[in-house]
C-alpha positions as CSV (number, residue, x, y, z in Angstrom):
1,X,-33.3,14.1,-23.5
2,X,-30.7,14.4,-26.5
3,X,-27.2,16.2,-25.9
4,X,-24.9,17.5,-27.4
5,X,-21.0,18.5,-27.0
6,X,-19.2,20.0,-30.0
7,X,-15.7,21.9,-30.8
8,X,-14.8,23.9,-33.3
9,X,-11.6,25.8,-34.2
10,X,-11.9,29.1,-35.6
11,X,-9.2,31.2,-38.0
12,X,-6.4,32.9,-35.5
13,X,-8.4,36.3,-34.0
14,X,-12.0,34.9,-35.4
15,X,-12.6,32.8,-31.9
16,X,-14.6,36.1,-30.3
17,X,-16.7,36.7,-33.0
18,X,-18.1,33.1,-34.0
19,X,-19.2,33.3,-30.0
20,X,-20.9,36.2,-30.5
21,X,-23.0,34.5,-33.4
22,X,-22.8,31.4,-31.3
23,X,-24.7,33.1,-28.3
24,X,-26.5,35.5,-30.3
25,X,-29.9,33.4,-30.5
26,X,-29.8,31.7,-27.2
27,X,-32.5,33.3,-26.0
28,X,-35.0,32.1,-28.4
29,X,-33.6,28.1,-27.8
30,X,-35.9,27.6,-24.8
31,X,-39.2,28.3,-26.8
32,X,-38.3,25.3,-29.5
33,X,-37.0,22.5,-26.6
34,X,-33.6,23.8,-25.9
35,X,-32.8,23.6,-22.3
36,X,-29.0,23.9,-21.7
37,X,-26.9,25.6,-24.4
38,X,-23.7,27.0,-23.4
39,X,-20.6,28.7,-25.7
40,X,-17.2,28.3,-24.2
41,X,-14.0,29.7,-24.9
42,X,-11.0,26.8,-24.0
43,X,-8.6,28.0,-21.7
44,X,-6.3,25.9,-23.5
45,X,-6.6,27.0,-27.2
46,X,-7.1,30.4,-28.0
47,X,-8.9,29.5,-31.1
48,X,-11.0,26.8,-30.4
49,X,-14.8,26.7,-28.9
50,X,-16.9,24.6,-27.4
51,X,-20.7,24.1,-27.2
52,X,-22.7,22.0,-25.1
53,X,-26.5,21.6,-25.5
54,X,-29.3,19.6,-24.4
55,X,-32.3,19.2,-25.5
56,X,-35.9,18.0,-25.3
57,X,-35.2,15.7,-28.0
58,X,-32.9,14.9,-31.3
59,X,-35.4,15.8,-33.2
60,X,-36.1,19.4,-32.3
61,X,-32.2,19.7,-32.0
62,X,-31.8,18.6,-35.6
63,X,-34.4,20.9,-37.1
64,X,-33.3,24.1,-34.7
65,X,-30.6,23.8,-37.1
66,X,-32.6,23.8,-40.2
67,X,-34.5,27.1,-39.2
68,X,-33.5,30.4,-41.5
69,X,-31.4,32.5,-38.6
70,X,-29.8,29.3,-37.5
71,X,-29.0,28.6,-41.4
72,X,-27.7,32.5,-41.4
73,X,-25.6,32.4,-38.6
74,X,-23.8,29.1,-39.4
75,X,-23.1,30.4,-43.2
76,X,-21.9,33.8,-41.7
77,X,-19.5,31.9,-39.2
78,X,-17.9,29.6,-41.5
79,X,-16.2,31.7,-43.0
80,X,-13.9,32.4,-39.9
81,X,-13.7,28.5,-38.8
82,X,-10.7,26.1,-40.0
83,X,-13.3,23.1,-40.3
84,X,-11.4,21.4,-37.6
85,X,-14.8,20.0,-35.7
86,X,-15.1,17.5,-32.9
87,X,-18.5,16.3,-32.3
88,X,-20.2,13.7,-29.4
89,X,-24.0,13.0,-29.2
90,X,-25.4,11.7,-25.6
91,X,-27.9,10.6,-23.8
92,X,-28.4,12.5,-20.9
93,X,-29.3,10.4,-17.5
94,X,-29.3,13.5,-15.3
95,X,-27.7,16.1,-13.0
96,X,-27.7,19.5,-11.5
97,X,-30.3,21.7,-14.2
98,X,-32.1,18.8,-15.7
């Protein structure tokens, strides 16, 4: 199993709607080898989110990304980010969910 743990710091008063395009295709995830994928807010930061994921593989990870309404929603968010991005790949050993 591949995982994932990302940050991202969006433009002041953008965080709520990058989530919303964030969580908007979650429900599709499961169907292409997405098992955990979860958007949070930091309690910390009121601009910056973070995204952990894992997955079946790094493989169907890398080309969920390269499908047309993931391609849409990351060119519609971008927009609202500061490109301030924090990224860590893992392996995942186990735990409660997987």
């Amino acid at each position: 199993m591949y995982g994932y743990i990302g940050s991202m710091k969006a433009k002041p008063g953008c965080r709520d709607e990058v989530a919303a395009l964030l969580t908007a295709g979650a429900t599709g995830l499961r169907a292409i080898g997405c098992s955990h994928y979860i958007v949070f807010a930091s309690d910390c930061d009121p601009d910056t989110i973070w995204v952990t994921e894992v997955w079946e593989s790094k493989e169907k990870h890398d080309a969920s990304l390269r499908l047309p309404e993931a391609k849409a929603a990351i060119a519609k968010a971008m927009p609202m980010l500061t490109g301030e991005f924090t990224r860590q790949e893992l392996s995942v050993l186990g735990g409660l969910g997987v």
